[in-house]
PDB file of the backbone (N, CA, C, O) and the ligand in Angstrom, with CONECT records:
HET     ZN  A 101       1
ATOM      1  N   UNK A   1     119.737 133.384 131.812  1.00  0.00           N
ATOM      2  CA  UNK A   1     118.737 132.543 132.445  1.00  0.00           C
ATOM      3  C   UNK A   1     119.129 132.188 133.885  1.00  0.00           C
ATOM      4  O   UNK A   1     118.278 132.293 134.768  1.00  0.00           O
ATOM      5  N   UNK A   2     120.400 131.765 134.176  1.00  0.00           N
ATOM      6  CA  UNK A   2     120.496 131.780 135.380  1.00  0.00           C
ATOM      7  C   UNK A   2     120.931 132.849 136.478  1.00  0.00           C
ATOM      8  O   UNK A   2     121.345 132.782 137.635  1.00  0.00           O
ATOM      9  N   UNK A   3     120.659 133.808 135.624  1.00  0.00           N
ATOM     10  CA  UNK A   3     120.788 135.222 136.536  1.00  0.00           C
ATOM     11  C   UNK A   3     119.305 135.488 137.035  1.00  0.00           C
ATOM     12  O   UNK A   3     119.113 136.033 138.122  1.00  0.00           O
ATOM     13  N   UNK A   4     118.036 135.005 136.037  1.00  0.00           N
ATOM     14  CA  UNK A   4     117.161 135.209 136.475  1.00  0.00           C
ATOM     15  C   UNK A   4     116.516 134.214 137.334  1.00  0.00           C
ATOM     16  O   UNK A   4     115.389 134.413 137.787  1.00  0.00           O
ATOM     17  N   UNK A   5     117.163 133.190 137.566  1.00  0.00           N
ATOM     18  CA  UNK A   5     116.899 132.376 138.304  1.00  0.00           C
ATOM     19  C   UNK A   5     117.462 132.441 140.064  1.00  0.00           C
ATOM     20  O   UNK A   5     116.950 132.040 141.109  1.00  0.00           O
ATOM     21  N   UNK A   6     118.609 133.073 139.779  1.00  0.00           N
ATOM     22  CA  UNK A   6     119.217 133.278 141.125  1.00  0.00           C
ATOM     23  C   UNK A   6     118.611 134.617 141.536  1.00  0.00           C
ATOM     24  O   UNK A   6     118.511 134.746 142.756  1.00  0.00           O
ATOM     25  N   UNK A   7     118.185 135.641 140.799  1.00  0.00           N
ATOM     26  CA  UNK A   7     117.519 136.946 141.445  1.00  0.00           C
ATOM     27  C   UNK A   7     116.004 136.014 141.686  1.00  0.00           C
ATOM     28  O   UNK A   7     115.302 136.523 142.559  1.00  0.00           O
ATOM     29  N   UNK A   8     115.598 135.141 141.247  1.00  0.00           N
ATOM     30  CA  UNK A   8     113.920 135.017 141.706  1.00  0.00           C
ATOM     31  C   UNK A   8     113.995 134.070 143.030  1.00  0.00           C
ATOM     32  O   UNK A   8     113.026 133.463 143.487  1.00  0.00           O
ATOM     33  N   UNK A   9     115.390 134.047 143.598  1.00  0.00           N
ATOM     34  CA  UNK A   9     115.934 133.233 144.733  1.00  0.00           C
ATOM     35  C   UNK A   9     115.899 131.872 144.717  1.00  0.00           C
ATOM     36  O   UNK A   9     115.263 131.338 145.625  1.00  0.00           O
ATOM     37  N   UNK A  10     116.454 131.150 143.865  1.00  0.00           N
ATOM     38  CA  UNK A  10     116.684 130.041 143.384  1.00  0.00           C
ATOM     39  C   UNK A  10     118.040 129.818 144.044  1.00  0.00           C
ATOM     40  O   UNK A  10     118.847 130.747 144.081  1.00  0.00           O
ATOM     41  N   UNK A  11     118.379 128.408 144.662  1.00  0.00           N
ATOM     42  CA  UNK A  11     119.769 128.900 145.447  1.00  0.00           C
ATOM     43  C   UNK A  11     120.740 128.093 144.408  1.00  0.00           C
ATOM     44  O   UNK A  11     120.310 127.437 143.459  1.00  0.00           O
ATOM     45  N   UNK A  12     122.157 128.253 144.752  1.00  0.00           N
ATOM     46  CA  UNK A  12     122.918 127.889 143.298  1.00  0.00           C
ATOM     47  C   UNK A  12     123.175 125.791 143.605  1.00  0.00           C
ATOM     48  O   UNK A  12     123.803 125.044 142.855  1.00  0.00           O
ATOM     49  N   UNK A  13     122.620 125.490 144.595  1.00  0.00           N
ATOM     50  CA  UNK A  13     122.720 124.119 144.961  1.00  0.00           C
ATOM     51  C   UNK A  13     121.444 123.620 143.895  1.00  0.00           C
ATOM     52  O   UNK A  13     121.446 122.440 143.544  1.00  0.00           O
ATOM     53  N   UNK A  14     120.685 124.265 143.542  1.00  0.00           N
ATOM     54  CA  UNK A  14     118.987 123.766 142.923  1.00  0.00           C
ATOM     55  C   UNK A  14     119.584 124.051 141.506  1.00  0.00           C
ATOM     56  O   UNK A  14     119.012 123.510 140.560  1.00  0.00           O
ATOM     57  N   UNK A  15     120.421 124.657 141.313  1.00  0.00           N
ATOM     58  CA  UNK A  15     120.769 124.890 140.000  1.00  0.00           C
ATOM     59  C   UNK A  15     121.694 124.027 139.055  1.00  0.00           C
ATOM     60  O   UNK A  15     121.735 123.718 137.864  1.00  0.00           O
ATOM     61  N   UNK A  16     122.526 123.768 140.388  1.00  0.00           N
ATOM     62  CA  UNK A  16     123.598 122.215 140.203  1.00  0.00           C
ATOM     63  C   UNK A  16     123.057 121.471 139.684  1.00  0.00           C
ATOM     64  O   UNK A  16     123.426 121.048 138.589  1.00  0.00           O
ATOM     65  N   UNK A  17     121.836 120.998 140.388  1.00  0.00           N
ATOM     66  CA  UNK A  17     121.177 119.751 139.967  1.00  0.00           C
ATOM     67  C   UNK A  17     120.710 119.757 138.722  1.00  0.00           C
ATOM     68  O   UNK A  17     120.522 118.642 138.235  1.00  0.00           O
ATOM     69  N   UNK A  18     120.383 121.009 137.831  1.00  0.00           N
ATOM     70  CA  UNK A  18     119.583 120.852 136.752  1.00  0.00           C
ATOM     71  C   UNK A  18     120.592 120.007 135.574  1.00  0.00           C
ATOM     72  O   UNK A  18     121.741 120.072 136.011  1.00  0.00           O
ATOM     73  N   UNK A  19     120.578 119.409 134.534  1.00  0.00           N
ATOM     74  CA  UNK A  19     120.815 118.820 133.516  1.00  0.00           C
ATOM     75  C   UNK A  19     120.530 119.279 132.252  1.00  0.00           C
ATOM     76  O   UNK A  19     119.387 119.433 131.822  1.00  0.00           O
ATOM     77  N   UNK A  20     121.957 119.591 131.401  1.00  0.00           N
ATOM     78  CA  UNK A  20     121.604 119.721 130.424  1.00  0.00           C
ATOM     79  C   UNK A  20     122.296 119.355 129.629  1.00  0.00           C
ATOM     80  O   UNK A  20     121.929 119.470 128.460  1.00  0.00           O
ATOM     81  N   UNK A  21     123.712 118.702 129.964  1.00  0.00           N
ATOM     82  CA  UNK A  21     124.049 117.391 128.881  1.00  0.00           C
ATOM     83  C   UNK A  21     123.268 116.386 127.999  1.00  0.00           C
ATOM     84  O   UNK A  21     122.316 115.648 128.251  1.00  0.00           O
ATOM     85  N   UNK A  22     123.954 116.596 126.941  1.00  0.00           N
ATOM     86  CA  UNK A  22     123.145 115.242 125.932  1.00  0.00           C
ATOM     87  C   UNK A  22     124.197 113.871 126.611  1.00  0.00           C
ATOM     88  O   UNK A  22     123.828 112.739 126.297  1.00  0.00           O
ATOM     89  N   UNK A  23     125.266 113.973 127.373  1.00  0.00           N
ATOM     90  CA  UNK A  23     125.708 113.014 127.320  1.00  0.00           C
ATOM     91  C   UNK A  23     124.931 112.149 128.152  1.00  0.00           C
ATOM     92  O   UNK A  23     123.851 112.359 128.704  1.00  0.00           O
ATOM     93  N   UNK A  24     126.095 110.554 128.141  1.00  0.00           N
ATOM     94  CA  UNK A  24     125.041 109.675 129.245  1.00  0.00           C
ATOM     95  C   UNK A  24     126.155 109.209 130.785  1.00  0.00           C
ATOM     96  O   UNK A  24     126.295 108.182 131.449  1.00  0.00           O
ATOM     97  N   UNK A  25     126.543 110.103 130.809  1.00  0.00           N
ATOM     98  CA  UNK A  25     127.624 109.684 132.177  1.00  0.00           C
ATOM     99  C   UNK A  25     126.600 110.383 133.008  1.00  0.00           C
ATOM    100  O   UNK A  25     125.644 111.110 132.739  1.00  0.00           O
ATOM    101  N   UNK A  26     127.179 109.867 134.228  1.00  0.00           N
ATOM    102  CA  UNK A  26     126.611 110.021 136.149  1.00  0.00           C
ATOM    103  C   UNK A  26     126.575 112.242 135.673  1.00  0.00           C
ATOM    104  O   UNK A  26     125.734 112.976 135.154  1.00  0.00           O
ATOM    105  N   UNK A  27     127.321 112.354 135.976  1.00  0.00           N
ATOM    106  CA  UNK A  27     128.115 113.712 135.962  1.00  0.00           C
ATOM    107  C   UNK A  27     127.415 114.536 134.315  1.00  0.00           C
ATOM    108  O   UNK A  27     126.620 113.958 133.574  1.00  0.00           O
ATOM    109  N   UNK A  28     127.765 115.434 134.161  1.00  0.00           N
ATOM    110  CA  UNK A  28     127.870 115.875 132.817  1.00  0.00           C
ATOM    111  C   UNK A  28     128.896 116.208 132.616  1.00  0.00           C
ATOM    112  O   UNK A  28     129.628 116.845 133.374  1.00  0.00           O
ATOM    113  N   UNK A  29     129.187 115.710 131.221  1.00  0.00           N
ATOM    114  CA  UNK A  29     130.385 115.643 130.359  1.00  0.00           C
ATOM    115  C   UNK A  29     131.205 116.885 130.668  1.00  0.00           C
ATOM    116  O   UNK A  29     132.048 116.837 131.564  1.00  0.00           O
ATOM    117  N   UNK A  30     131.044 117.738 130.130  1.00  0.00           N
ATOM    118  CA  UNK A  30     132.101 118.867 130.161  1.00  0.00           C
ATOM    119  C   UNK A  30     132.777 119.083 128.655  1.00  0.00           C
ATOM    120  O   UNK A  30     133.656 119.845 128.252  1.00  0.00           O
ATOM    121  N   UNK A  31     132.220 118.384 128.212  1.00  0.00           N
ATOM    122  CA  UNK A  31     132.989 118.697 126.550  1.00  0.00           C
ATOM    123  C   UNK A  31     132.093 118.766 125.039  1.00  0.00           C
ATOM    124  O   UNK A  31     132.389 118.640 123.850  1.00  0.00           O
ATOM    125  N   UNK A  32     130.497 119.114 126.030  1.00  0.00           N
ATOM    126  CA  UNK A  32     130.002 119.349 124.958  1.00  0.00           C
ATOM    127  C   UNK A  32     129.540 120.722 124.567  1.00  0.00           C
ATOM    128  O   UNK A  32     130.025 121.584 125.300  1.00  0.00           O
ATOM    129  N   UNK A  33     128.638 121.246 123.502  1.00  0.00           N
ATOM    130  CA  UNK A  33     128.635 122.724 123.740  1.00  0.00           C
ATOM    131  C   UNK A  33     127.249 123.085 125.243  1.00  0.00           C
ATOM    132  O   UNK A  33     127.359 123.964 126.098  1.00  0.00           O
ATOM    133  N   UNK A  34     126.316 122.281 125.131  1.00  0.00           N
ATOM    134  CA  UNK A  34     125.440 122.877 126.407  1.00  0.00           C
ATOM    135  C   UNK A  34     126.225 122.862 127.617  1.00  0.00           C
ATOM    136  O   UNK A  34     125.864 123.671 128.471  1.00  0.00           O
ATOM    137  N   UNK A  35     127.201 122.138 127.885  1.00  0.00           N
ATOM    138  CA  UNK A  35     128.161 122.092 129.249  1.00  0.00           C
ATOM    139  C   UNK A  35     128.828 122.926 128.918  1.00  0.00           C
ATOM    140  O   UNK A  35     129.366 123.393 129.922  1.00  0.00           O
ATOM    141  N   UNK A  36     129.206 123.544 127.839  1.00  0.00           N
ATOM    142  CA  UNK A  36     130.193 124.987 128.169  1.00  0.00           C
ATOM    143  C   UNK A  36     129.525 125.976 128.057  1.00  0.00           C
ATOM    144  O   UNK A  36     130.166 126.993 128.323  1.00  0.00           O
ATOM    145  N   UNK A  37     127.886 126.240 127.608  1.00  0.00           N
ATOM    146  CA  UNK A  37     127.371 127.490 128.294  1.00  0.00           C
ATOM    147  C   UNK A  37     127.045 127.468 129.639  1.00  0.00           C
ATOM    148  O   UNK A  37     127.250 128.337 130.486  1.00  0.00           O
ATOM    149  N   UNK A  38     126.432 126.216 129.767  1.00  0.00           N
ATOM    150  CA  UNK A  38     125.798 126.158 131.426  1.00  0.00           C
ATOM    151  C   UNK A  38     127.238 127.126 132.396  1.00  0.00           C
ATOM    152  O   UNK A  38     127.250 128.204 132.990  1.00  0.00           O
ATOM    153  N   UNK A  39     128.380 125.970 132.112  1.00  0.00           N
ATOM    154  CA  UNK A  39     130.038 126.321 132.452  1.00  0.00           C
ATOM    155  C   UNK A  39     129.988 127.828 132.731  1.00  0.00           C
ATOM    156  O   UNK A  39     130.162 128.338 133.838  1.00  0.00           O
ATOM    157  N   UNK A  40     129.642 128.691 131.205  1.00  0.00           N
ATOM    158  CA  UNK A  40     129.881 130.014 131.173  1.00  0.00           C
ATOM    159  C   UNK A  40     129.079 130.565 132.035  1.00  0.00           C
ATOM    160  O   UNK A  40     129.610 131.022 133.048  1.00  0.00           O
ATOM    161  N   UNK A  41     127.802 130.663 131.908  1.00  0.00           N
ATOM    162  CA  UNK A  41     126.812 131.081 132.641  1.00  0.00           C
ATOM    163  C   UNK A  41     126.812 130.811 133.997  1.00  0.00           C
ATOM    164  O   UNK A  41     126.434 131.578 134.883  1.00  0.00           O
ATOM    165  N   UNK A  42     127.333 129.476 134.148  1.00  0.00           N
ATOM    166  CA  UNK A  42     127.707 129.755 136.052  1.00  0.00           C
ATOM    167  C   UNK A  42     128.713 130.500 136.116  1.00  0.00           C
ATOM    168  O   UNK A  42     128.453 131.559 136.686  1.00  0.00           O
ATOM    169  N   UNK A  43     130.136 130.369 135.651  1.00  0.00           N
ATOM    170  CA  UNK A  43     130.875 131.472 136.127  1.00  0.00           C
ATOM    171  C   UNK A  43     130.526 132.977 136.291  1.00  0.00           C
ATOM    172  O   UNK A  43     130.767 133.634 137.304  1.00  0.00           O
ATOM    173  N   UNK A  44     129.760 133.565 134.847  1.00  0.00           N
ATOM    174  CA  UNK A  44     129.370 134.902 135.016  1.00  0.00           C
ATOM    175  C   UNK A  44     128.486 135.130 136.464  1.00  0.00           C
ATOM    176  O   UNK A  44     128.183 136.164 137.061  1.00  0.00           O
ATOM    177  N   UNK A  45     128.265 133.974 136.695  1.00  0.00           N
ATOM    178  CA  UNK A  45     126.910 134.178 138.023  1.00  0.00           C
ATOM    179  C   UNK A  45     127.955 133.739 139.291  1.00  0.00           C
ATOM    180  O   UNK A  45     127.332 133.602 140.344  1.00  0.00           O
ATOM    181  N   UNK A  46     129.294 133.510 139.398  1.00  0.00           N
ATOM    182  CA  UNK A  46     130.022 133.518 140.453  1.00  0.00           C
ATOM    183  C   UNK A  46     129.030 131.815 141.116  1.00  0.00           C
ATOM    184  O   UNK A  46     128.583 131.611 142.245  1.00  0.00           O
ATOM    185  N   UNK A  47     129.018 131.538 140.746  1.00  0.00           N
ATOM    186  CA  UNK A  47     128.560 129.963 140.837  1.00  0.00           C
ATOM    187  C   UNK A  47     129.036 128.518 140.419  1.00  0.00           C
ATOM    188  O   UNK A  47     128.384 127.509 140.688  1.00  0.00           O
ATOM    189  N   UNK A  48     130.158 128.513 139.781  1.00  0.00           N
ATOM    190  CA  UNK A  48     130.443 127.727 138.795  1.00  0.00           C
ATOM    191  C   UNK A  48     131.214 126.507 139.908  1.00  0.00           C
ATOM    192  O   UNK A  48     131.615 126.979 140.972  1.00  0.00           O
ATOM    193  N   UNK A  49     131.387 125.248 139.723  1.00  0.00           N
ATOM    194  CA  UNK A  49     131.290 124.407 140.394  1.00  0.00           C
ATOM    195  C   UNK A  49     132.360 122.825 139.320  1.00  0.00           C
ATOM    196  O   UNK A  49     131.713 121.931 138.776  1.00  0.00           O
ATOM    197  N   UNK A  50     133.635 122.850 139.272  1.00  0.00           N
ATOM    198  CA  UNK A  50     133.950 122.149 138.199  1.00  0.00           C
ATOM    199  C   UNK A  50     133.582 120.586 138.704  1.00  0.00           C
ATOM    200  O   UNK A  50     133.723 119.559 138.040  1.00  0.00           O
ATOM    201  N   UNK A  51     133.091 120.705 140.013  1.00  0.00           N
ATOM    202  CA  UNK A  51     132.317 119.032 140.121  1.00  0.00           C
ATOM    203  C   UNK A  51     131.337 118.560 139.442  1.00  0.00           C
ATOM    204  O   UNK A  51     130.875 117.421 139.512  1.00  0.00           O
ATOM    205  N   UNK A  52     131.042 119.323 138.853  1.00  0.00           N
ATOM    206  CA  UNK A  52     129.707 119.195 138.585  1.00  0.00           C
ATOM    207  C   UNK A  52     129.762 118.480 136.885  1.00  0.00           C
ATOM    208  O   UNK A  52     128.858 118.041 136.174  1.00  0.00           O
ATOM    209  N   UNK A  53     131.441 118.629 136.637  1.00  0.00           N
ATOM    210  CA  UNK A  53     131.463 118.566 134.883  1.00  0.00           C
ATOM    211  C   UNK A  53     132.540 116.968 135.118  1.00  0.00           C
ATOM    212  O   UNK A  53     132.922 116.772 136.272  1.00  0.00           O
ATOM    213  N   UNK A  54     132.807 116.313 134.431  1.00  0.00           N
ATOM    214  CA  UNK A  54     133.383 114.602 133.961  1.00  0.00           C
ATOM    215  C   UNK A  54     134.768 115.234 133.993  1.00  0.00           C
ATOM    216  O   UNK A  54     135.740 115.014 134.716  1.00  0.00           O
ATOM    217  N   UNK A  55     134.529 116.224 132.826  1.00  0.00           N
ATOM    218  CA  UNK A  55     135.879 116.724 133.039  1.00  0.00           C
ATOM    219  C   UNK A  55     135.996 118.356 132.872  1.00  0.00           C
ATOM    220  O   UNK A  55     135.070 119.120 133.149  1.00  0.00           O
ATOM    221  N   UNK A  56     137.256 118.762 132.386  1.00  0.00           N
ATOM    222  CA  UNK A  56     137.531 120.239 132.550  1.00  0.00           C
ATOM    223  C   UNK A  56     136.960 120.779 131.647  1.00  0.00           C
ATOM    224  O   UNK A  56     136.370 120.036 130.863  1.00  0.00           O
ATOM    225  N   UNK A  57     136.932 121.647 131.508  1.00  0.00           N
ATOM    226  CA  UNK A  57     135.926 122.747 130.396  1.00  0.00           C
ATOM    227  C   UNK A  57     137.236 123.307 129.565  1.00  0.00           C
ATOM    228  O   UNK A  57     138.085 124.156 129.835  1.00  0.00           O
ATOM    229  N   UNK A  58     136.988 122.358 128.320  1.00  0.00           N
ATOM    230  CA  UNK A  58     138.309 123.407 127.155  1.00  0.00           C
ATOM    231  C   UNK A  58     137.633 124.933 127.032  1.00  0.00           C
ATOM    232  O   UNK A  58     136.471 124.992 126.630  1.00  0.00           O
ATOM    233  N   UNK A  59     138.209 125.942 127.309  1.00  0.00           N
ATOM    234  CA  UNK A  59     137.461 127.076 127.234  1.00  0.00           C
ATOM    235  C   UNK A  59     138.012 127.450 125.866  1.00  0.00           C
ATOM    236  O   UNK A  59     137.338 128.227 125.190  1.00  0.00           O
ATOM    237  N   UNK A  60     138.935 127.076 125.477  1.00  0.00           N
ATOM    238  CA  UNK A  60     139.673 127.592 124.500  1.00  0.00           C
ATOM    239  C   UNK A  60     139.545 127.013 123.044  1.00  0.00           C
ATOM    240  O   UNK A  60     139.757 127.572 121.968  1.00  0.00           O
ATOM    241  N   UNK A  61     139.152 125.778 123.312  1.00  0.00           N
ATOM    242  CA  UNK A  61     138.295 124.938 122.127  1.00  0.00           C
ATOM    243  C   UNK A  61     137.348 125.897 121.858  1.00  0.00           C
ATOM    244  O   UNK A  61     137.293 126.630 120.871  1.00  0.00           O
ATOM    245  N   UNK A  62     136.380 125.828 123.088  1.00  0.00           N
ATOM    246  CA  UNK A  62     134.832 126.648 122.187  1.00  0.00           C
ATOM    247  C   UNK A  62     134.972 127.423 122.057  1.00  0.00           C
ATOM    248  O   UNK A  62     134.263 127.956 121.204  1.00  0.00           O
ATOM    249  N   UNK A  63     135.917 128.190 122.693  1.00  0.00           N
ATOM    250  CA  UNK A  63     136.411 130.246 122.623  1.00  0.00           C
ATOM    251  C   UNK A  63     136.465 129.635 120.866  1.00  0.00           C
ATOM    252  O   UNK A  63     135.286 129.602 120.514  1.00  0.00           O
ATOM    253  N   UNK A  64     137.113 129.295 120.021  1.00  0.00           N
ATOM    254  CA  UNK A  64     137.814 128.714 118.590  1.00  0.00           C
ATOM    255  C   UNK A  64     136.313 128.662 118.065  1.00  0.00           C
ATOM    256  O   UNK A  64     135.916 129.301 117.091  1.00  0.00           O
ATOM    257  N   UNK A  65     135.605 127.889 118.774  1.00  0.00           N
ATOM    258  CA  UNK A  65     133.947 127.372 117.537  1.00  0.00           C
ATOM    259  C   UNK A  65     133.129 128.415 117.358  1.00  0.00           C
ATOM    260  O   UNK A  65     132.636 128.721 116.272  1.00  0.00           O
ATOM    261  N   UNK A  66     132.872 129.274 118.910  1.00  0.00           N
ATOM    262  CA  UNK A  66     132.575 130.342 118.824  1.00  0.00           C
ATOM    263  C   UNK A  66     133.101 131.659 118.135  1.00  0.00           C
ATOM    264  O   UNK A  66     132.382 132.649 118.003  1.00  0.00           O
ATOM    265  N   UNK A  67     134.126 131.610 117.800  1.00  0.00           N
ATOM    266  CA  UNK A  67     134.836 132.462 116.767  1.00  0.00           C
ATOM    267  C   UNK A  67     134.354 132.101 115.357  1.00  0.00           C
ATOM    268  O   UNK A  67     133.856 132.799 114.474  1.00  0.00           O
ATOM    269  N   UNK A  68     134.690 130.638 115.425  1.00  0.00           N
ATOM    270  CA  UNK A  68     134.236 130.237 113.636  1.00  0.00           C
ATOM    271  C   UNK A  68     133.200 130.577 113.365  1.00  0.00           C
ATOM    272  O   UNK A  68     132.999 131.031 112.239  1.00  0.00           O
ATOM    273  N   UNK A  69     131.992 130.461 114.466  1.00  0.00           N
ATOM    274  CA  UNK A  69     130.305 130.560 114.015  1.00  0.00           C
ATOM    275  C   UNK A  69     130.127 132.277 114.182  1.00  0.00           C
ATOM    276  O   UNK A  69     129.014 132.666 113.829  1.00  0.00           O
ATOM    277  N   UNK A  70     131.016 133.296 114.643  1.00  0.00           N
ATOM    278  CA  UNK A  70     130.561 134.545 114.886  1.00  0.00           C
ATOM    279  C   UNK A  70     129.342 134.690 115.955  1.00  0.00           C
ATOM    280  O   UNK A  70     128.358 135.383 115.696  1.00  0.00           O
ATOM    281  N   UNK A  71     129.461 134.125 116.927  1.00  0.00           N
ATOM    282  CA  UNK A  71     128.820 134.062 117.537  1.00  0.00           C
ATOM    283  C   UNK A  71     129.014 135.618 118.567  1.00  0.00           C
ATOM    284  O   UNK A  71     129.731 135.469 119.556  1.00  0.00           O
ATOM    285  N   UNK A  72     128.475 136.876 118.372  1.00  0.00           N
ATOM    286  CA  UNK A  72     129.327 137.982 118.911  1.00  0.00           C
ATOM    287  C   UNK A  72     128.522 137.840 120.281  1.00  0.00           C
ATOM    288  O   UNK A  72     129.094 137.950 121.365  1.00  0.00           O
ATOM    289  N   UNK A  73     127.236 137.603 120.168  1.00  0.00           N
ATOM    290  CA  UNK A  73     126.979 137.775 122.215  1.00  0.00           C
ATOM    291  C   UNK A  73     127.408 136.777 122.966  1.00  0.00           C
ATOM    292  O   UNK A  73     127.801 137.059 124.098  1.00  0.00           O
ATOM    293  N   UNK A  74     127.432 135.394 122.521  1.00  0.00           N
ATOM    294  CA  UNK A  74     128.419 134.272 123.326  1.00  0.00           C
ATOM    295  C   UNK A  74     129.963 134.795 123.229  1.00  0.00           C
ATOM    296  O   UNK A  74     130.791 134.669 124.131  1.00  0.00           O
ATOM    297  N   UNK A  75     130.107 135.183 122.424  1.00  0.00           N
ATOM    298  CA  UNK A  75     131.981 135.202 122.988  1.00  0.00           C
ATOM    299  C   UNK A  75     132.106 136.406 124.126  1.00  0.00           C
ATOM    300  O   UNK A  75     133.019 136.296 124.945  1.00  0.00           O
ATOM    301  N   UNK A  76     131.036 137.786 124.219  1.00  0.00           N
ATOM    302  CA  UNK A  76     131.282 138.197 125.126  1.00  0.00           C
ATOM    303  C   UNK A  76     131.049 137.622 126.194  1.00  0.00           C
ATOM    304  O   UNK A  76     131.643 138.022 127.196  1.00  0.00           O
ATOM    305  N   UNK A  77     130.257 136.683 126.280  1.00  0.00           N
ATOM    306  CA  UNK A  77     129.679 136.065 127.654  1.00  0.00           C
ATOM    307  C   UNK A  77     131.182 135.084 127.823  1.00  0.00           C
ATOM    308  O   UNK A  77     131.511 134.538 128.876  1.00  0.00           O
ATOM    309  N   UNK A  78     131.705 135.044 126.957  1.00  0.00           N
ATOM    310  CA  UNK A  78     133.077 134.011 127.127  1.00  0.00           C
ATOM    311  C   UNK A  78     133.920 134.235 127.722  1.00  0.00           C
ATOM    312  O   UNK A  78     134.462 133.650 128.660  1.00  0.00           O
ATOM    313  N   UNK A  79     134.221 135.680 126.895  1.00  0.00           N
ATOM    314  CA  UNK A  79     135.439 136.427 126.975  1.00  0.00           C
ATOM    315  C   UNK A  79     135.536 136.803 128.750  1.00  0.00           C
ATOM    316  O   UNK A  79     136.458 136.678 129.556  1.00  0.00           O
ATOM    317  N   UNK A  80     134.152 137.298 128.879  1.00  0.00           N
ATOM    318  CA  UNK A  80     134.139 137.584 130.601  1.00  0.00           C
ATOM    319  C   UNK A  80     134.187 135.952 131.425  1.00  0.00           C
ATOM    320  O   UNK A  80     134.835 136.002 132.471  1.00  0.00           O
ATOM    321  N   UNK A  81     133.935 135.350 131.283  1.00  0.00           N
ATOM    322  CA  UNK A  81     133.807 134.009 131.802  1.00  0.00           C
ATOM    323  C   UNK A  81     135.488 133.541 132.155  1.00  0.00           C
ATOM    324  O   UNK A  81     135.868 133.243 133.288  1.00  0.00           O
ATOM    325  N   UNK A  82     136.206 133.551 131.158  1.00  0.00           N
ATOM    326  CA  UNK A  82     137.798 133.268 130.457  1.00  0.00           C
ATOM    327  C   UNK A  82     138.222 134.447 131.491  1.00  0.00           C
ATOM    328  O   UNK A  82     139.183 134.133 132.193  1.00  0.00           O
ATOM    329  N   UNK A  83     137.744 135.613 131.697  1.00  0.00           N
ATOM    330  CA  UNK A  83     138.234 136.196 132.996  1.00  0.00           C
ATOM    331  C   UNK A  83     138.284 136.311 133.950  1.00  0.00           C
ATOM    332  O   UNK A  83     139.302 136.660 134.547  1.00  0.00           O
ATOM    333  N   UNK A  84     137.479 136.124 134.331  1.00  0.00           N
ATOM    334  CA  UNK A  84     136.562 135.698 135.814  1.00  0.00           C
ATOM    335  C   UNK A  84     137.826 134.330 136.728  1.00  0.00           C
ATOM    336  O   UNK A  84     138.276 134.330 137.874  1.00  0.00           O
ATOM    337  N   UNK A  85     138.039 133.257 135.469  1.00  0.00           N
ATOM    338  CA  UNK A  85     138.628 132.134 135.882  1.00  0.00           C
ATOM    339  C   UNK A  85     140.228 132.401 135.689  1.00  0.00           C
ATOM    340  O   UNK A  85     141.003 131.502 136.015  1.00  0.00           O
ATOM    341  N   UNK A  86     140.614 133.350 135.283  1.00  0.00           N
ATOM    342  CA  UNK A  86     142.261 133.235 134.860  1.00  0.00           C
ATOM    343  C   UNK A  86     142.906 132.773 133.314  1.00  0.00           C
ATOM    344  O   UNK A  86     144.073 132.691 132.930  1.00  0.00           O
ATOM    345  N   UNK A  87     141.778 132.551 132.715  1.00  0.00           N
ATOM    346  CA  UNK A  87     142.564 132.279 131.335  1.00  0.00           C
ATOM    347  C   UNK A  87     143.087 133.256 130.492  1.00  0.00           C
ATOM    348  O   UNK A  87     143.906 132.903 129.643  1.00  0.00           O
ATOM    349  N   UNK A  88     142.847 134.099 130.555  1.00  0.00           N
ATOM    350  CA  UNK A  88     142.932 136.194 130.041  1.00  0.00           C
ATOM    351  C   UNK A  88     143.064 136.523 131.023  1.00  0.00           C
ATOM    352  O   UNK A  88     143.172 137.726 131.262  1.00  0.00           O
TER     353      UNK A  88
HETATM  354 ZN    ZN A 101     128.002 117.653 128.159  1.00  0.00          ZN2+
END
């Protein structure tokens, strides 16, 4: 989604702004699961911005939930994400 948003020339500052934490802080959390796709999905899009999160993104927690649930097209989107940043 946000690949198709940045090819329909959406700039990655308009994208910052969007919200999709359930939490209720200023910021979004960073430790829930919609903050670690948004997380993923900006990195794959070379966009990713850790101001934007309360706190750090356990990649390695949800890499774990996403394993438990078999989730096979999110963990690739992970697995590349986890590379992109240095964790693999
Ligand atoms: Zn959150």
């Amino acid at each position: 989604m946000v690949k198709m948003y940045l090819d329909k020339g959406f700039k990655k500052e308009e994208l910052w702004k969007t919200r999709s934490c359930y939490g209720t802080m200023k910021k979004e959390c960073g430790n829930c699961k919609t903050c670690f796709r948004k997380a993923v999905a900006f990195i794959n899009n070379d966009i990713f911005n850790p101001e934007l999160f309360e706190q750090k993104i356990d990649f390695r927690k949800f890499m774990q939930q996403t394993i438990d649930k078999k989730r096979k097209g999110e963990i690739k989107d992970t697995k590349e994400a986890m590379k992109r940043i240095g964790i693999i």
